[in-house]
C-alpha positions as CSV (number, residue, x, y, z in Angstrom):
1,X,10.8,-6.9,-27.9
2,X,10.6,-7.1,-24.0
3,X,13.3,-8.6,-21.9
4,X,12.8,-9.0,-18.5
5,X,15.7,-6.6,-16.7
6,X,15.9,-7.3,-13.5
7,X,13.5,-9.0,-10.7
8,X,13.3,-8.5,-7.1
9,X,10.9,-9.3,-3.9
10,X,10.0,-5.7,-4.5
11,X,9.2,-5.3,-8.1
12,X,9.6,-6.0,-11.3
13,X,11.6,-4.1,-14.3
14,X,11.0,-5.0,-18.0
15,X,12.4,-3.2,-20.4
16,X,10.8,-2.2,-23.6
17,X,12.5,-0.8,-26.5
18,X,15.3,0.3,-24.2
19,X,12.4,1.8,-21.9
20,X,12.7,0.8,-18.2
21,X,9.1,0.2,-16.6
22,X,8.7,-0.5,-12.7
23,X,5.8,-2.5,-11.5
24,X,5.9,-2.3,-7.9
25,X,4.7,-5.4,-5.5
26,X,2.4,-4.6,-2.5
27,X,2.5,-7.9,-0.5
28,X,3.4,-9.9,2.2
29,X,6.8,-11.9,1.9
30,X,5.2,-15.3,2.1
31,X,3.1,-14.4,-1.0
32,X,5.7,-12.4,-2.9
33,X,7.8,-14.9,-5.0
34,X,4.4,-16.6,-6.0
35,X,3.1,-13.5,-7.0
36,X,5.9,-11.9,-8.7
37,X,6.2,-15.2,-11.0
38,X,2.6,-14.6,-12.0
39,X,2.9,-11.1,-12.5
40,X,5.8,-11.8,-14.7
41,X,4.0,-14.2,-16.6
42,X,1.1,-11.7,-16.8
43,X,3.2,-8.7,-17.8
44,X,5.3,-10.3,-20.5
45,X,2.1,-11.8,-22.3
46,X,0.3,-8.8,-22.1
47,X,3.3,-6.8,-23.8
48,X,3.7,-9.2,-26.0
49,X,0.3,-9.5,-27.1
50,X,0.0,-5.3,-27.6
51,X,3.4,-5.3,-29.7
52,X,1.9,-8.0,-32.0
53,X,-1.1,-6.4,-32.5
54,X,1.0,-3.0,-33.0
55,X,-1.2,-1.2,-30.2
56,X,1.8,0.1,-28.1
57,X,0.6,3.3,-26.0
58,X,2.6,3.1,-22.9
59,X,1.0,5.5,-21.4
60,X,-2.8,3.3,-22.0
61,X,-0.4,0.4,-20.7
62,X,1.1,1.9,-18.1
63,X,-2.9,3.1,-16.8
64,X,-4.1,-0.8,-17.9
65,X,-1.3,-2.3,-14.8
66,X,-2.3,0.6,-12.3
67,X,-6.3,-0.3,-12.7
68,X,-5.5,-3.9,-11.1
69,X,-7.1,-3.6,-7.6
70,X,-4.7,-5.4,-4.6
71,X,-7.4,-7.1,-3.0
72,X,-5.7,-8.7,-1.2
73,X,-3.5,-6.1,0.3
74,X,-6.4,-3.6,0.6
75,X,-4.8,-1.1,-2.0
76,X,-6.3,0.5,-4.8
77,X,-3.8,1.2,-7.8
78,X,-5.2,3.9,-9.7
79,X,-2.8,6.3,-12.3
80,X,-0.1,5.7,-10.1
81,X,-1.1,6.3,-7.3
82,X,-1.6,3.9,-3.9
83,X,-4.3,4.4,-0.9
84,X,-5.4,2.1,1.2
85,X,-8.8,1.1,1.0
86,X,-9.7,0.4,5.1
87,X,-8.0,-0.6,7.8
88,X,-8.7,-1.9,10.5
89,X,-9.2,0.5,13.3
90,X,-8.2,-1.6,16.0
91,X,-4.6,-2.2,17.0
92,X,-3.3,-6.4,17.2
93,X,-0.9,-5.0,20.0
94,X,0.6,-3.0,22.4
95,X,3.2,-1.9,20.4
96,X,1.2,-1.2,17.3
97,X,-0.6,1.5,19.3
98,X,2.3,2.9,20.0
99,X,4.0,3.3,16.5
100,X,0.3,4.9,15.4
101,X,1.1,7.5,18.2
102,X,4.5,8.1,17.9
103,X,3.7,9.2,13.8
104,X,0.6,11.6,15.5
105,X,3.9,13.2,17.4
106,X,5.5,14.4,13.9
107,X,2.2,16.2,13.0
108,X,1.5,17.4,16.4
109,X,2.7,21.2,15.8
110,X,0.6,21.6,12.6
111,X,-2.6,20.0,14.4
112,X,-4.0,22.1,18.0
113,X,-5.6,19.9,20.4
114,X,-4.5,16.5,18.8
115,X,-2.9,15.6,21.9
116,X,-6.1,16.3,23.8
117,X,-8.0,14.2,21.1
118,X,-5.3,10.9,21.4
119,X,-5.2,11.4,25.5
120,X,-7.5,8.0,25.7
121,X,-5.4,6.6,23.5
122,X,-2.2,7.3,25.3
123,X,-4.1,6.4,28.8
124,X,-4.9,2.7,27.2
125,X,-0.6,2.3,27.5
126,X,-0.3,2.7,31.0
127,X,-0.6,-0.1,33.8
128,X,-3.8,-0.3,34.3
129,X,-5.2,0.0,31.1
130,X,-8.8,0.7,29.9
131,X,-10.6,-1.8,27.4
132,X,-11.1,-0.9,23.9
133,X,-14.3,0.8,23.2
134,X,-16.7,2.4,20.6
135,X,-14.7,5.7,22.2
136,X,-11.4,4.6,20.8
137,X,-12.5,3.9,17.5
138,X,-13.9,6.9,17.2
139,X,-11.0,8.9,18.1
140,X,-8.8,7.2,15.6
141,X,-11.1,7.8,12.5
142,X,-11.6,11.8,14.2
143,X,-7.5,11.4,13.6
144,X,-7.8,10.3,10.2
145,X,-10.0,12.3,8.8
């Protein structure tokens, strides 16, 4: 049977037939302990529903739980694997801009002229700062991609 093992803001563990599964939570903290009650909910029904009707694959359930799109948190879950579906290309703050180009700094040696693609991006920081623009947008998806 399932027992629930252990829950936490950041997931949940059940345990099946001494098997530990992980289902990982995506969310904000104001949404989290509504959502992991749910999800707890959801995940012992649905287990218990599969051992009843003696369908346990855990590899089909396993794949079943990672098909659940995060709408909300703009992930896709797919075979165990996360990626965000869009974000937003413009920057809530000052300091947002600069965590986005202090990570460009690790990849800096492995990418030529990426400091000469982000230089409008670093000039927005100074003093007298330039507005955001088409320009800048651009410049972050060029980074992206």
């Amino acid at each position: 049977m399932i027992t629930l093992y252990k829950t936490s803001h950041e997931s949940i563990i059940s345990k099946i037939n001494g098997l530990k599964l992980v289902f990982p939570f995506l969310e904000k903290p104001k949404t989290r302990n509504l959502n992991l009650i749910k999800a707890c909910f959801i995940h012992t029904n649905h287990f218990n529903a599969l051992i009843q009707g003696n369908h346990i694959h855990l590899m089909h359930l396993k794949q079943d739980v990672f098909l659940q799109k995060q709408n909300e948190n703009h992930h896709n879950i797919f075979q165990g694997t996360i990626t965000p579906i869009e974000r937003s290309l413009t920057f809530a703050n000052k300091t947002q801009q600069q965590r986005f180009l202090e990570s460009l700094n690790y990849v800096l040696n492995f990418y030529p002229n990426l400091s000469i693609i982000a230089k409008p991006l670093h000039d927005r920081l100074r003093k007298n700062r330039i507005l955001w623009s088409d320009e800048h947008i651009r410049i972050i998806q060029q980074i992206k991609k």
